[in-house]
N, CA, C and O atoms as CSV, one atom per row, in Angstrom:
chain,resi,resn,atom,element,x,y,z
A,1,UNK,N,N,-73.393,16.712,-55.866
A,1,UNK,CA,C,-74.713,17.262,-55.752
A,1,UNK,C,C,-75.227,17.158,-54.318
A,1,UNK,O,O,-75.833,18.076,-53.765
A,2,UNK,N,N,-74.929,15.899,-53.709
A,2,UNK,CA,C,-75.649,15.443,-51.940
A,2,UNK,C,C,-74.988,16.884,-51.412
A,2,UNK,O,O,-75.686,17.728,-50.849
A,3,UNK,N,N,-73.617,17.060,-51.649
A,3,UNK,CA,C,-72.651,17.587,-50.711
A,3,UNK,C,C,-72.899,19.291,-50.402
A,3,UNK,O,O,-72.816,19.893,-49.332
A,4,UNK,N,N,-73.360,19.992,-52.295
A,4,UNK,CA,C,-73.813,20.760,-52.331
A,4,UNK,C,C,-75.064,21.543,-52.492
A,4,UNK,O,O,-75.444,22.714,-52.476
A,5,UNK,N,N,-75.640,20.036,-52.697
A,5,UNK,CA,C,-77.232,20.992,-52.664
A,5,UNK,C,C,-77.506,21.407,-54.341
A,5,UNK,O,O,-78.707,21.631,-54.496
A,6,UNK,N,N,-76.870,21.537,-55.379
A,6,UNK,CA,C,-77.102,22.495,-57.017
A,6,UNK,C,C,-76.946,20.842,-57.510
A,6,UNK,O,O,-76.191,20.049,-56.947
A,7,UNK,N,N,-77.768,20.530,-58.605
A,7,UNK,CA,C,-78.194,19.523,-59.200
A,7,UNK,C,C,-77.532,20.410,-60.719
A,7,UNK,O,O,-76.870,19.722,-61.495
A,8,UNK,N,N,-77.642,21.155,-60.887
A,8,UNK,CA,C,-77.111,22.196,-62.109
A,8,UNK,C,C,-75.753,21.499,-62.511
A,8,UNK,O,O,-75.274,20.669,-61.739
A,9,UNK,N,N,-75.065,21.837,-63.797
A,9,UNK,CA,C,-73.560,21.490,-64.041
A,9,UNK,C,C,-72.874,22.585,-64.142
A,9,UNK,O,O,-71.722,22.669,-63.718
A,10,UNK,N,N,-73.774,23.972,-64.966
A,10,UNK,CA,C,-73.126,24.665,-64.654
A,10,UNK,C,C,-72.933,25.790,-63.572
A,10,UNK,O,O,-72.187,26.769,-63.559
A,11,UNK,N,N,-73.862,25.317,-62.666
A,11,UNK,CA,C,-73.673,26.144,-61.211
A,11,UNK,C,C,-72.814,25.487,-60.319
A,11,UNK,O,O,-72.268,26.156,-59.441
A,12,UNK,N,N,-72.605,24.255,-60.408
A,12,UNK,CA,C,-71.616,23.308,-59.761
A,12,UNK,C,C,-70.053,23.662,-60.105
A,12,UNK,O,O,-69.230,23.878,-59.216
A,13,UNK,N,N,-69.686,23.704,-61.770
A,13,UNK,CA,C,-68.849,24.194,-62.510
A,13,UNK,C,C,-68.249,25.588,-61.490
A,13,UNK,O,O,-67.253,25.610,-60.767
A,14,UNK,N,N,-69.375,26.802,-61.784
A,14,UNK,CA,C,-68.725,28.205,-61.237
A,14,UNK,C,C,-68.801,28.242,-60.049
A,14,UNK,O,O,-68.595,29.371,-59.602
A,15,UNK,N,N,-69.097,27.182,-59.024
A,15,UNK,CA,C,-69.133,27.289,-57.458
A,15,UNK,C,C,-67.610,26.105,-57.542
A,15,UNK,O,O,-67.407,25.684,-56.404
A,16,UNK,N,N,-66.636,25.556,-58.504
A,16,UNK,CA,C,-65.832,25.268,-58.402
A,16,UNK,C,C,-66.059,23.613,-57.536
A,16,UNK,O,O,-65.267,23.444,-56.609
A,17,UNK,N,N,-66.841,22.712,-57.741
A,17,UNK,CA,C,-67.683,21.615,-56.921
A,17,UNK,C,C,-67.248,20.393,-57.603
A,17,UNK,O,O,-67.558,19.252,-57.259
A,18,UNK,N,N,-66.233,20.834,-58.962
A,18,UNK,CA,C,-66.187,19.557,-59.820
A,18,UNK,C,C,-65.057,18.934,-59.776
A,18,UNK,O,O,-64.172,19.777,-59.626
A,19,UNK,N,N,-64.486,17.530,-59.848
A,19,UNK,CA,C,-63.628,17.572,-60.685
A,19,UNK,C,C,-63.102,18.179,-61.845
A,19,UNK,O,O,-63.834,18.897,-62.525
A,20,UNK,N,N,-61.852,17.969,-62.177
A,20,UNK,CA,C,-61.050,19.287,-63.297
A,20,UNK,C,C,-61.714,18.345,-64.361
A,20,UNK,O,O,-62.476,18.750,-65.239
A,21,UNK,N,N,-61.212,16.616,-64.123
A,21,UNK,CA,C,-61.810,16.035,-65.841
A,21,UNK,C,C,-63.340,16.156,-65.677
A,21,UNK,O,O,-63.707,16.220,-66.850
A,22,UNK,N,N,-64.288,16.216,-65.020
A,22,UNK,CA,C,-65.449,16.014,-65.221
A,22,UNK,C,C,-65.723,17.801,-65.567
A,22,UNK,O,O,-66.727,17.856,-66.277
A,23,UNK,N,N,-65.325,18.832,-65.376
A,23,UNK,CA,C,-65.280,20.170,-65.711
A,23,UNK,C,C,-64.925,20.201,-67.551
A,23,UNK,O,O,-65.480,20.891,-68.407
A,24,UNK,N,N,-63.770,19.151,-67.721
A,24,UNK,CA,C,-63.618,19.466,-68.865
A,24,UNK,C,C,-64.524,18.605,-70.024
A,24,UNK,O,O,-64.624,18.919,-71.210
A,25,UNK,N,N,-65.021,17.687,-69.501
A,25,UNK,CA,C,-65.363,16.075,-69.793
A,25,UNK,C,C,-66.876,17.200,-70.835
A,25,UNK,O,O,-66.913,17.535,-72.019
A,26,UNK,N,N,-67.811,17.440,-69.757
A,26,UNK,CA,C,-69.028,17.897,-69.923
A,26,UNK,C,C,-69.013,18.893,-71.264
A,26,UNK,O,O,-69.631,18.985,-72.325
A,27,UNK,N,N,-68.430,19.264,-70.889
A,27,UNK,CA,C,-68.586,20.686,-72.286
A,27,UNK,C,C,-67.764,20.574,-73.701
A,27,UNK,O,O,-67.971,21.280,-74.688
A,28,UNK,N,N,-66.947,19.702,-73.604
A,28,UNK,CA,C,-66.430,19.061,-75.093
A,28,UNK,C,C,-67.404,17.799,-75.673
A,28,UNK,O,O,-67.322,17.304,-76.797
A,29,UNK,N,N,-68.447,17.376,-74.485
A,29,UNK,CA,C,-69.210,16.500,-75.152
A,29,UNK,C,C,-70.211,17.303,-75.824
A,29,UNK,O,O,-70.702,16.880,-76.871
A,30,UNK,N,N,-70.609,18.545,-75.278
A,30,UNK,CA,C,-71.872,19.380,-75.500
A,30,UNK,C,C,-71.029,20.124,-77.329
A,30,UNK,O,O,-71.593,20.446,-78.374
A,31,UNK,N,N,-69.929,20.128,-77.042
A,31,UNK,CA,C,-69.556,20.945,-78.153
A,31,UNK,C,C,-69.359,20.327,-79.562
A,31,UNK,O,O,-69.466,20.933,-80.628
A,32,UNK,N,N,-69.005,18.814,-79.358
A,32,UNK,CA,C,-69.211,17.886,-79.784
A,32,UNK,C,C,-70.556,17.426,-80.862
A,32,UNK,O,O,-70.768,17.021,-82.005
A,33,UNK,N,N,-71.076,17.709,-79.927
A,33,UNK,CA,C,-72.953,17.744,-80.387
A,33,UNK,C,C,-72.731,18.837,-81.250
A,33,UNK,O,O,-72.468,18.772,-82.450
A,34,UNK,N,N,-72.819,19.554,-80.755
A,34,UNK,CA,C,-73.225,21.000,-81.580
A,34,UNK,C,C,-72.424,21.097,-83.081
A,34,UNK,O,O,-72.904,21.556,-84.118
A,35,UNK,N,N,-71.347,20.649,-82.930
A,35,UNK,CA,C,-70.508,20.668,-84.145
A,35,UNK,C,C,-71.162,19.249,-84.970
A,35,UNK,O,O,-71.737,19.470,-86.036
A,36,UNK,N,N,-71.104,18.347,-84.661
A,36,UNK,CA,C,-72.182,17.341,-85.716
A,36,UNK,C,C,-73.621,17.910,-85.855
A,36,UNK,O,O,-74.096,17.250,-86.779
A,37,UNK,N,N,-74.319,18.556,-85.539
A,37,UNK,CA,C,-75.529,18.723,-86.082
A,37,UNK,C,C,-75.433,20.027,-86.931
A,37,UNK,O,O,-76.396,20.435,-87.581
A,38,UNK,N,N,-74.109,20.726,-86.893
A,38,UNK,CA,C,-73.760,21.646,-88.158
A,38,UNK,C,C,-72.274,21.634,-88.851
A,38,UNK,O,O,-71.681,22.687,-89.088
A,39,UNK,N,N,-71.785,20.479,-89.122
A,39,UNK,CA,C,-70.071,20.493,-89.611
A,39,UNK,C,C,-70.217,21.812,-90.729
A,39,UNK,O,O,-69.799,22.916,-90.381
A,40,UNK,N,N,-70.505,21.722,-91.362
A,40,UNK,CA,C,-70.283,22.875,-92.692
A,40,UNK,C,C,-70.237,24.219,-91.413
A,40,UNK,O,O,-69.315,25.034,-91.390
A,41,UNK,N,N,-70.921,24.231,-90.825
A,41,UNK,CA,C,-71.033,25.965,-90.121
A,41,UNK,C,C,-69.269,25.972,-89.682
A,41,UNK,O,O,-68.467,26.822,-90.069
A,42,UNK,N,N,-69.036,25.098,-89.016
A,42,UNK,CA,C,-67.586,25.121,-88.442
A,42,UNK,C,C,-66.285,24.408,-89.215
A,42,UNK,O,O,-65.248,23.937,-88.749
A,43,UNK,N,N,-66.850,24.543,-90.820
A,43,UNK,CA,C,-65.484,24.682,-91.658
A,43,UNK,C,C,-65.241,22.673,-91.833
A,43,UNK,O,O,-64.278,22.093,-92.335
A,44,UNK,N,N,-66.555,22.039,-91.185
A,44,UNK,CA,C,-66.033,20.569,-91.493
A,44,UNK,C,C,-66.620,20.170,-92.925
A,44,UNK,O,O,-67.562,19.393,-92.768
A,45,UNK,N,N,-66.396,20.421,-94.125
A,45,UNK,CA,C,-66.269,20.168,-95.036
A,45,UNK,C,C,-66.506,18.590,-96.194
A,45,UNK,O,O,-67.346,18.064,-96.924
A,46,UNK,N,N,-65.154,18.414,-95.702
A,46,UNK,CA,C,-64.354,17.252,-96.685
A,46,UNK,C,C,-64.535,16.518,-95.576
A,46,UNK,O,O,-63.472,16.603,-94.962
A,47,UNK,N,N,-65.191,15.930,-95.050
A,47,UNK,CA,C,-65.808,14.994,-94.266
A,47,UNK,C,C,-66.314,13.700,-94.963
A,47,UNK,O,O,-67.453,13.793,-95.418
A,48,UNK,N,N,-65.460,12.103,-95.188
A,48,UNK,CA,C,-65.816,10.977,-95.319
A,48,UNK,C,C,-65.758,10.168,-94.221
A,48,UNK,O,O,-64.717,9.723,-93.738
A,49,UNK,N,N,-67.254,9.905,-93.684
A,49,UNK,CA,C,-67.355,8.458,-92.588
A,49,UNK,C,C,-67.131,7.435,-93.288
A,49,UNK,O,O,-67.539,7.259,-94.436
A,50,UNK,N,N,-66.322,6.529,-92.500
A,50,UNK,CA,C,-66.101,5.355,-92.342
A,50,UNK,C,C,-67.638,4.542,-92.948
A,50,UNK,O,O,-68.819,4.888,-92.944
A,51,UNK,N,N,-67.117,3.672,-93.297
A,51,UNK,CA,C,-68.431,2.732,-93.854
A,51,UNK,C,C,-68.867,2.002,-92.387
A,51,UNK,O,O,-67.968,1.638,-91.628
A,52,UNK,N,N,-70.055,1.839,-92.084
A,52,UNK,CA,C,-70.376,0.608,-91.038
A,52,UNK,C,C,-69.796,-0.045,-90.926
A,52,UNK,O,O,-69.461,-0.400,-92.056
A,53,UNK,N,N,-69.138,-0.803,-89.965
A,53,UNK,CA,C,-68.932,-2.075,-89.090
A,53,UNK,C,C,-69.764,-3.136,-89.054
A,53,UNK,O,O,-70.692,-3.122,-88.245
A,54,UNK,N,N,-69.560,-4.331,-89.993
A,54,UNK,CA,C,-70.181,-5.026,-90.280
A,54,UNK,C,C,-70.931,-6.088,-88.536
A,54,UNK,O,O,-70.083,-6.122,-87.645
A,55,UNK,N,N,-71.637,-6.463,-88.346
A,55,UNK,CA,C,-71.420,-6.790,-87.088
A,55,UNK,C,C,-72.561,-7.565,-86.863
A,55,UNK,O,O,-73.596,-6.971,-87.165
A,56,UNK,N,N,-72.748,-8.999,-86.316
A,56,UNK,CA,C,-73.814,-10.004,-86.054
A,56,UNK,C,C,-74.049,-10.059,-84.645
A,56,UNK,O,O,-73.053,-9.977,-83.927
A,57,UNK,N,N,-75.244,-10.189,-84.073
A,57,UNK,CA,C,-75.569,-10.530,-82.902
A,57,UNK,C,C,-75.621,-11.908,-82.791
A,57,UNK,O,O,-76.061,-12.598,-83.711
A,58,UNK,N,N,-75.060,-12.549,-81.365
A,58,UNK,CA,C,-75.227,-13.550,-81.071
A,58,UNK,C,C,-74.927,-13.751,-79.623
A,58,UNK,O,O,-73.960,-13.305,-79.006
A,59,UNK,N,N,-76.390,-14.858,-78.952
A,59,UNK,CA,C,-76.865,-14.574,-77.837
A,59,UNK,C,C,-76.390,-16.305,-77.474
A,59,UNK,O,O,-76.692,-17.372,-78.009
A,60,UNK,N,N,-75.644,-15.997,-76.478
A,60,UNK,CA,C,-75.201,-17.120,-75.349
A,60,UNK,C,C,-75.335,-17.659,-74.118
A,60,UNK,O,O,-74.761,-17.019,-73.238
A,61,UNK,N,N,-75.867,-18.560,-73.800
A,61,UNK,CA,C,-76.691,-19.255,-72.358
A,61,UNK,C,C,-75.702,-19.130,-71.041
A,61,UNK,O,O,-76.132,-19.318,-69.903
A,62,UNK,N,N,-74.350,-18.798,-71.322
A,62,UNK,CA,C,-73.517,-18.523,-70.033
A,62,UNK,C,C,-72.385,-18.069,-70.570
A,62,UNK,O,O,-72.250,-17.607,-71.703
A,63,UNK,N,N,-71.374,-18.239,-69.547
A,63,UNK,CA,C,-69.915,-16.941,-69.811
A,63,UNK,C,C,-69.394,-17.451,-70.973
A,63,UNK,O,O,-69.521,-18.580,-71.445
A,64,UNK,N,N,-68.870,-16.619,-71.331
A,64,UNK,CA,C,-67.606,-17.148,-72.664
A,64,UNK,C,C,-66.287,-16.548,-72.788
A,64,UNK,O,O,-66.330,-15.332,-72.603
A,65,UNK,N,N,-65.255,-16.955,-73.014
A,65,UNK,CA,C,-63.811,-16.422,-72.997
A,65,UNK,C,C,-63.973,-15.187,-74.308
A,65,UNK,O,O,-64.277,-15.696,-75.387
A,66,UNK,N,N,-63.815,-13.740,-74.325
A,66,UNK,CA,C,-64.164,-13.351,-74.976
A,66,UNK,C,C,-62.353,-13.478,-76.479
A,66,UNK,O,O,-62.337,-13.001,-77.614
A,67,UNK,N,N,-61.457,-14.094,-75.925
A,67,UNK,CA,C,-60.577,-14.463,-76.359
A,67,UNK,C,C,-60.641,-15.546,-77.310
A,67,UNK,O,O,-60.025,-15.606,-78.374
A,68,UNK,N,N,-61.589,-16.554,-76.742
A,68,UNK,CA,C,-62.128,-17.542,-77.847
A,68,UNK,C,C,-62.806,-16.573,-78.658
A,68,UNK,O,O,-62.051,-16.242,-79.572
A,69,UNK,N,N,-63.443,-16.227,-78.691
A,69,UNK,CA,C,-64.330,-15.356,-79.632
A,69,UNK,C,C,-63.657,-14.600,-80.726
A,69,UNK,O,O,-64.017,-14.491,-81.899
A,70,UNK,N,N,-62.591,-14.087,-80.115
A,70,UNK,CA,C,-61.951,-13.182,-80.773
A,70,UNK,C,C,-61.146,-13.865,-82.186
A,70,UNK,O,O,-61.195,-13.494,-83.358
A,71,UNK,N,N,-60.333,-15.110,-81.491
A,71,UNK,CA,C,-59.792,-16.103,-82.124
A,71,UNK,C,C,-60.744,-16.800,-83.087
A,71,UNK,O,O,-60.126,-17.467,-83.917
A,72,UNK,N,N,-62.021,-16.838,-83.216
A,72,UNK,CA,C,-62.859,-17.261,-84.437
A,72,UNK,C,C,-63.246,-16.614,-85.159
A,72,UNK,O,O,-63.760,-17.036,-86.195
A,73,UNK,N,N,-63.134,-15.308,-84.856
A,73,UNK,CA,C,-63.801,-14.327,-85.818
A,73,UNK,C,C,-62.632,-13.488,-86.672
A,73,UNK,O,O,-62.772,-12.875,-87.730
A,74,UNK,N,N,-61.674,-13.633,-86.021
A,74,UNK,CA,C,-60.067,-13.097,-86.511
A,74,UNK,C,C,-60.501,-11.753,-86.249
A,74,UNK,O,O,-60.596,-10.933,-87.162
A,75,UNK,N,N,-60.752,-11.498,-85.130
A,75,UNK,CA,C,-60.625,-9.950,-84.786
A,75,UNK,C,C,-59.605,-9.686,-83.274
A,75,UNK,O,O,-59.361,-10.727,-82.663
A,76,UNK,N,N,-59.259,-8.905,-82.914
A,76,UNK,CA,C,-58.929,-8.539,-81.778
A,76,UNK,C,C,-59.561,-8.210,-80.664
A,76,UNK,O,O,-60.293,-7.221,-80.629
A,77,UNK,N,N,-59.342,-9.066,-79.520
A,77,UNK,CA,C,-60.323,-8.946,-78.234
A,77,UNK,C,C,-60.840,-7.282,-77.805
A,77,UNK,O,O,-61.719,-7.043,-76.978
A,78,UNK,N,N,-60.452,-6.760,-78.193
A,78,UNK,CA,C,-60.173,-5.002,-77.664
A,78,UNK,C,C,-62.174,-4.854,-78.598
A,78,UNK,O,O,-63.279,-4.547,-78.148
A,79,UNK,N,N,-61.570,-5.350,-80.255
A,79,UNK,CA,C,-62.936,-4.418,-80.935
A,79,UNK,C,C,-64.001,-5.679,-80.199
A,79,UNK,O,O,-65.154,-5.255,-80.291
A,80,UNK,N,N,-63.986,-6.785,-79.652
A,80,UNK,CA,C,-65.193,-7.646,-79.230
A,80,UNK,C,C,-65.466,-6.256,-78.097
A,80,UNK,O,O,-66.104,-5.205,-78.141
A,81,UNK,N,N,-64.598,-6.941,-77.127
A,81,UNK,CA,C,-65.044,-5.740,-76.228
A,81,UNK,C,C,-65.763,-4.330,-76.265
A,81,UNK,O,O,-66.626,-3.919,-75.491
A,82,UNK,N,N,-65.241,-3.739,-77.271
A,82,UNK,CA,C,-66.041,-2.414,-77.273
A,82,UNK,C,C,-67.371,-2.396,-77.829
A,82,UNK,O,O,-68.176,-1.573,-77.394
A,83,UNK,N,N,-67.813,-3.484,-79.053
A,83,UNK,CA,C,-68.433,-4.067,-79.316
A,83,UNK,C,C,-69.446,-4.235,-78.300
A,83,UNK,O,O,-70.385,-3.439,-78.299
A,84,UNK,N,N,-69.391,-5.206,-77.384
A,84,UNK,CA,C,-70.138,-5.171,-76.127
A,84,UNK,C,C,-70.728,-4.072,-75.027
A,84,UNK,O,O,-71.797,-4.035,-74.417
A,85,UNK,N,N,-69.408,-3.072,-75.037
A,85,UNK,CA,C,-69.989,-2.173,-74.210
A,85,UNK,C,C,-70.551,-1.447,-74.974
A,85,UNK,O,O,-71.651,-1.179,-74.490
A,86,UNK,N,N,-70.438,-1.064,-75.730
A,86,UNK,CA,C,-71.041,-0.081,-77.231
A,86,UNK,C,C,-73.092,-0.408,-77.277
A,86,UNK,O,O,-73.958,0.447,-77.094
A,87,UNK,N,N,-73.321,-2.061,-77.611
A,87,UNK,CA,C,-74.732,-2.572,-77.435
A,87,UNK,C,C,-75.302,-2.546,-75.861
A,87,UNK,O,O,-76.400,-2.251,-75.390
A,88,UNK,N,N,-74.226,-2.927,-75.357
A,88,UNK,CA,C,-75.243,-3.156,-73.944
A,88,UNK,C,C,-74.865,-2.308,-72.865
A,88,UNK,O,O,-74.910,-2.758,-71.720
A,89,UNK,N,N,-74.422,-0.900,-73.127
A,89,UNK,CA,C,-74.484,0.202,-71.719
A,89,UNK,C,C,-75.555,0.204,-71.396
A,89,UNK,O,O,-75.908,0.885,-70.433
């Protein structure tokens, strides 16, 4: 945007200003959208979500090995992690 001056995505897009993944990134998220706020229009049907993720908050006074964590709860460090970035982006 500094470089070119268009704050736009898709004037940035057709002046060719983007990265290829951030070109492709943008408009499968937009399409994304659009297809959850109408699945039946686009043939999504037989659609069962997943039940919730059961999941407790708990607030800690300094760092913690998120490996210990993982190891008490019998989960895998990967779902703590996403877990985390998921609540606190």
């Amino acid at each position: 945007m500094q470089r070119t001056g268009y704050a736009d995505f898709w004037e940035l897009y057709r002046r060719n200003n983007l990265p290829q993944e951030t070109k492709n990134y943008v408009p499968i998220i937009l399409a994304a959208a659009i297809i959850a706020k109408n699945p039946v229009h686009y043939g999504l049907t037989d659609i069962n979500a997943d039940p919730p993720v059961a999941a407790d908050t708990v607030t800690v006074n300094g760092s913690i090995d998120l490996r210990l964590v993982a190891d008490i709860v019998n989960v895998p460090v990967q779902q703590i992690a996403v877990s985390i970035r998921a609540c606190c982006a």
